[in-house]
C-alpha positions in Angstrom: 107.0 88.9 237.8 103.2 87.8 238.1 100.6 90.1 237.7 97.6 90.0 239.7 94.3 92.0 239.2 92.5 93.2 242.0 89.3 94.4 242.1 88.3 96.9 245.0 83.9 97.2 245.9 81.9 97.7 248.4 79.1 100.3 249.4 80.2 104.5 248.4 82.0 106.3 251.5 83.3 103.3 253.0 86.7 104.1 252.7 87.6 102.0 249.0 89.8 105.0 247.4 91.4 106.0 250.9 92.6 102.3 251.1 94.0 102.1 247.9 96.0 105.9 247.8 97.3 104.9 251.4 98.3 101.9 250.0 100.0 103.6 247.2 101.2 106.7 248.7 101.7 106.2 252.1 99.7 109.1 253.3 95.8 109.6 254.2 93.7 111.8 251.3 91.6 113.8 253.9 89.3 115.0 250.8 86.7 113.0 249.6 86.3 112.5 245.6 83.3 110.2 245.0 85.3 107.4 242.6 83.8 106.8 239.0 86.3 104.4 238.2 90.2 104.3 238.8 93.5 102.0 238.7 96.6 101.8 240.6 99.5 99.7 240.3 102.0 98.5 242.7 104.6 96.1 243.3 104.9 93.4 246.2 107.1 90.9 247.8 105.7 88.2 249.1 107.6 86.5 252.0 105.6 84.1 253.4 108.8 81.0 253.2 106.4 78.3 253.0 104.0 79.5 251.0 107.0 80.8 248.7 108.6 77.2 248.7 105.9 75.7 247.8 104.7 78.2 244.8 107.9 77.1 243.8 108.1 73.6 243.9 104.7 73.6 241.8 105.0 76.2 239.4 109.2 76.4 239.0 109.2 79.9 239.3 111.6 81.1 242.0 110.0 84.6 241.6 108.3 86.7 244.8 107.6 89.6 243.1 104.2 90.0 242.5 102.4 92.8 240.3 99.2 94.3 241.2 96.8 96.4 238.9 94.2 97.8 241.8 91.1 98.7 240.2 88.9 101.3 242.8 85.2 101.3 241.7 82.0 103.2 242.3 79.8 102.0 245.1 76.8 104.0 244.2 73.7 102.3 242.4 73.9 104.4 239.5 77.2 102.7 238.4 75.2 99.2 239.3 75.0 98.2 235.5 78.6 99.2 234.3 80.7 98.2 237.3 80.5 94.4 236.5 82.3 95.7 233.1 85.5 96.3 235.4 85.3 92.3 236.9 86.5 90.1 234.1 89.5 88.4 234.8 89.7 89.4 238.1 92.2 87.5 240.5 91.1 88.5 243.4 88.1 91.0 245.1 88.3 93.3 248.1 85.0 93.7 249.5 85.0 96.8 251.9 82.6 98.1 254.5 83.1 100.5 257.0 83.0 99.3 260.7 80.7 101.6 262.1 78.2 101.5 259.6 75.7 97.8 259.8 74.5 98.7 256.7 77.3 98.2 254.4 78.3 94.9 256.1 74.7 93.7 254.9 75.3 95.0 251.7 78.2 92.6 251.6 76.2 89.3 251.9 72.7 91.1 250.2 74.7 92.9 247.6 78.5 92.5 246.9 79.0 88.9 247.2 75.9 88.3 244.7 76.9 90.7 242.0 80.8 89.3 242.1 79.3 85.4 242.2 76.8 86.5 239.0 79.8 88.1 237.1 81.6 84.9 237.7 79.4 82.1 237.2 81.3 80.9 234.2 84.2 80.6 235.3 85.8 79.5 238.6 84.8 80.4 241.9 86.4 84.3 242.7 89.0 85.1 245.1 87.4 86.9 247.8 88.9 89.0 250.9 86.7 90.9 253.5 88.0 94.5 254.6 86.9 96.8 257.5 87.9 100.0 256.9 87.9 102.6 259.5 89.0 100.1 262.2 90.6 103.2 264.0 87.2 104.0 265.2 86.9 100.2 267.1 88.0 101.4 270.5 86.7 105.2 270.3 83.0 104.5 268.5 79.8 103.5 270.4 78.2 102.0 267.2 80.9 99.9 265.8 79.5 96.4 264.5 80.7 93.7 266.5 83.1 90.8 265.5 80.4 88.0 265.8 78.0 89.7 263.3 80.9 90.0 260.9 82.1 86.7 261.4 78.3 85.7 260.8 78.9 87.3 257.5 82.4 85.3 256.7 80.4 81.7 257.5 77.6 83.1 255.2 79.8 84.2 252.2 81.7 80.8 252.5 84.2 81.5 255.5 86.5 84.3 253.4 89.4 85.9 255.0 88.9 89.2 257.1 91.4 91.5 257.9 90.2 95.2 259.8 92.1 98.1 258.5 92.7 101.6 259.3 93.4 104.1 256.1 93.5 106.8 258.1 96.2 105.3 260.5 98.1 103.5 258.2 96.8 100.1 260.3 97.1 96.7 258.4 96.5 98.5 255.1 100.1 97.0 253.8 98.8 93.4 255.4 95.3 93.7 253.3 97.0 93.7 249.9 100.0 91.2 251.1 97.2 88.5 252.3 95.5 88.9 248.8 98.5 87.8 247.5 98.8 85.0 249.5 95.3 84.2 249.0 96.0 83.9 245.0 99.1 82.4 245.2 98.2 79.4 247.5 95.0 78.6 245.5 97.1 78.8 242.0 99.4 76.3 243.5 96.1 74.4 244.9 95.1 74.4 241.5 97.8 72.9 240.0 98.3 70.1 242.4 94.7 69.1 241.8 95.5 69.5 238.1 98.8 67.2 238.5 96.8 64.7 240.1 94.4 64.0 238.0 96.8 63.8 234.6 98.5 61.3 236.9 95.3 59.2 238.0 94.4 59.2 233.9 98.0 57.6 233.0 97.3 55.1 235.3 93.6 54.4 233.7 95.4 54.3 230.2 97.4 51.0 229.9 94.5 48.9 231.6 91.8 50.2 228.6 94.2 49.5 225.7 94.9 46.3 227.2 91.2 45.0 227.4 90.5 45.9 224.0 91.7 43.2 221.5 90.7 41.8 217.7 90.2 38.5 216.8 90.9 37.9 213.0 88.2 36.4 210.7 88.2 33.0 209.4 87.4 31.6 206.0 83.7 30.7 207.5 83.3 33.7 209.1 83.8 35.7 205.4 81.0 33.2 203.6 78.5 34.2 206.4 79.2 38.1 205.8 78.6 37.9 202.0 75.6 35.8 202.3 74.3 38.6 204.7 74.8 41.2 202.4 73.4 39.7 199.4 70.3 39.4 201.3 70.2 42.7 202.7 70.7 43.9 198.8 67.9 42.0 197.1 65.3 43.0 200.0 66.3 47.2 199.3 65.5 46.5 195.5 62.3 44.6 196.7 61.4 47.9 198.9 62.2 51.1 196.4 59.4 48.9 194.0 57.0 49.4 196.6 57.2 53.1 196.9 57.1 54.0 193.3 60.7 54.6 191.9 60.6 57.6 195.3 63.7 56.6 198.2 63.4 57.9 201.4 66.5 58.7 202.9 
């Protein structure tokens, strides 16, 4: 079984903890706790055939069981400094903002996506999936955000996925961790392929070096010539330590 570690942000009161404990629970927590820091765990099937088939053609693990450590984070800028703490070795990041609120899908291009790209920078690119929450309120809201500004945002942040979820209604909150499954699992097998082709493209390079490189053996004359040169080099070094006094310079 593969674990995978998932890393929830996004702006405070968007919804991050309600996500994760419908997620986990199956049911909507109707209090709000502002989150210091938290982690869940839960385990997924993944049955996406051809993604499966081909995970398993490149890795040889006929496994779809997938473990996932959910870490839930604090939004708020006090917490600015010790969140990043909670991103190494991250597989993947859910970056949350709340439909009905413009400001916290800004915060996702002027904010989120920064901080997780600075945390990364040595090391590969991150995993990234985009999450409405509160999608319930699409159809019933006057001041929803509309799907061309967050697409705006996807092209901006490098076309990541988006999926639009409801906590509260228990819509596509199963789907958002499912697809960051998928999300890791196709580009580990991406990965390896691109690994696999490269060892390959360096075996072929291999034979083609040694066989250029070849030593001729010395003759008699050859020998004669070398000595003479190093007599001569010999006599001129005792010539030059004279001239500096008994000092050498090295």
């Amino acid at each position: 079984m593969k674990s995978i570690k998932c890393v929830v942000v996004g702006d405070g009161a968007v919804g991050k903890t309600s996500l994760l404990v419908s997620y986990i629970n199956n049911s909507f927590p109707f209090e709000y706790v502002p989150t210091v820091f938290d982690n869940y765990s839960a385990t997924i099937y993944l049955n996406d055939s051809s993604l499966l088939a081909e995970y398993y053609e490149v890795t040889q693990q006929n496994d779809h069981v997938f473990h996932l450590n959910l870490w839930d984070t604090a939004g708020q800028e006090a917490f600015d400094k010790l969140r990043p703490l909670s991103y190494t070795q991250t597989n993947i990041f859910i970056v949350c903002f709340a439909i009905n609120e413009n400001d916290s899908l800004q915060h996702v291009r002027t904010k989120w996506i920064p901080e997780i790209s600075q945390a990364s920078k040595n090391s590969e690119p991150p995993n990234i999936l985009l999450v409405g929450t509160k999608g319930d309120l699409r159809d019933t809201a006057d001041n929803c955000i509309p799907r061309t500004d967050i697409e705006h945002v996807q092209n901006h942040c490098g076309s990541i996925d988006y999926i639009e979820c409801s906590a509260r209604m228990q819509q596509n909150v199963k789907e958002v961790f499912t697809r960051a499954v998928e999300i890791v699992a196709s580009r580990c097998v991406m990965k390896l392929i691109k690994q696999t082709q490269i060892a390959a493209n360096d075996n072929m390079l291999i034979p083609a070096f040694h066989h250029s490189v070849q030593k001729k053996p010395r003759t008699s004359t050859t020998n004669n010539k070398m000595k003479k040169y190093t007599r001569s080099k010999i006599t001129r070094a005792k010539q030059h330590r004279k001239t500096l006094n008994g000092c050498t310079i090295l």
